[in-house]
N, C-alpha and C positions, 0 to 999 in steps of 0.2 A: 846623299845624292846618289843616283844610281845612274850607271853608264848606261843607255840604250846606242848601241850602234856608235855613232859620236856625239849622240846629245845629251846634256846631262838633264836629271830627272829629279827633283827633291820632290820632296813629300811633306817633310816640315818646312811650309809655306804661314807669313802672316797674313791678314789684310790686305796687308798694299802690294804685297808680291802678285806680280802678271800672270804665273802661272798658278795661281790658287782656284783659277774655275778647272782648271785640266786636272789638277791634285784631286779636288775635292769628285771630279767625275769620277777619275779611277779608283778613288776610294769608295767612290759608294756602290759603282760596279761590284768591286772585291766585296764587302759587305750584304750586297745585295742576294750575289753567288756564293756569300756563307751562308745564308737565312734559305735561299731557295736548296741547296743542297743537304743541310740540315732538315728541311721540310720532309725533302724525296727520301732522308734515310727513316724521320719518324715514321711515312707510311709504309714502308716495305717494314717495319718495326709494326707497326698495326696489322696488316697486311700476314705476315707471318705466325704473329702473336695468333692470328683469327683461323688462319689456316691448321694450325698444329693441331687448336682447339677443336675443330670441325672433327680431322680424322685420328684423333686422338693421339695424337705423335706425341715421340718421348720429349719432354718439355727439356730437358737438362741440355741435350743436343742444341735446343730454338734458345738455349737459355745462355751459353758459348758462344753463339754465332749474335745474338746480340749485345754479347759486353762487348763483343769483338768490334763490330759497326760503333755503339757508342763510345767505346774507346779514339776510334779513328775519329770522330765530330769532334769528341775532349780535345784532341791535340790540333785541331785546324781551329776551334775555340783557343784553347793557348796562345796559340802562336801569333793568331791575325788579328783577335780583337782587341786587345791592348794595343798594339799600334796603332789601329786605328783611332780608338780613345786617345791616346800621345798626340798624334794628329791631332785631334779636334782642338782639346786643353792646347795645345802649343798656338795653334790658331786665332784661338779666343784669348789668347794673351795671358794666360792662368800661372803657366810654367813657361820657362826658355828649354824647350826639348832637344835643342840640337847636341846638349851632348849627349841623347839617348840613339841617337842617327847610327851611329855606330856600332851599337851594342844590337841593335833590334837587324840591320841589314849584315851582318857578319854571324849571328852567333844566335837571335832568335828564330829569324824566319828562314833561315838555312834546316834549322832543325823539322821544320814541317816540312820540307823538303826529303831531308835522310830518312824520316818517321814514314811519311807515306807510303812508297812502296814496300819497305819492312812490314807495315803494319797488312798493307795489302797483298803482298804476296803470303805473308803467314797466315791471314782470315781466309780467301781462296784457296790457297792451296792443301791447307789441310781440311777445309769444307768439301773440296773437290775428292780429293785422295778417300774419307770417309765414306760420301755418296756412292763412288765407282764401285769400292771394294766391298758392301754390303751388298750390292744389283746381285 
């Protein structure tokens, strides 16, 4: 369960639970906003990949700055789609997920939390710091 403000919020919802239309929205929002974000990094990955090719850029440089981008997707892959899967299976009655509630809001999806700006300020920053100092 998760505290918003004072209301509380589960996510491992069955069938009969009243709040399994509002779970399953914001889950598929989240979901939704992993696919489309994933989309927007494979085309600047196409995007990239086409432009280097064009003016014949050093590919090792495009070749760093895209582990780096799909590293960042790996770890928002990690962390949100398995719970969200947990969800569904706990849903559909498969498994009793609640005692995964705990592992997944404390210690997994905290970690795409601490990962992302780490992950984002070292792709930026040293993409930035490289561009400036070669001009």
């Amino acid at each position: 369960m998760v505290a918003v403000g004072h209301v509380h919020f589960k996510f491992f919802v069955d069938s009969n639970d009243p709040q399994r239309h509002y779970t399953w929205t914001i889950l598929s929002i989240n979901l939704l906003s992993l696919l489309i974000i994933s989309g927007g990094y494979l085309s600047v990955h196409v995007f990239t990949q086409n432009s280097a090719n064009k003016v014949g850029a050093a590919s090792s440089r495009y070749g760093r700055l895209q582990r780096k981008i799909t590293f960042i997707i790996f770890t928002d892959f990690l962390c949100w789609l398995p719970f969200i899967v947990f969800c569904f299976i706990h849903y559909i009655e498969v498994i009793n997920a609640n005692t995964l509630y705990p592992i997944f809001s404390t210690v997994i999806l905290p970690i795409n939390s601490i990962l992302n700006p780490i992950l984002y300020d070292t792709c930026l920053s040293s993409t930035l710091f490289k561009t400036r100092h070669k001009n």
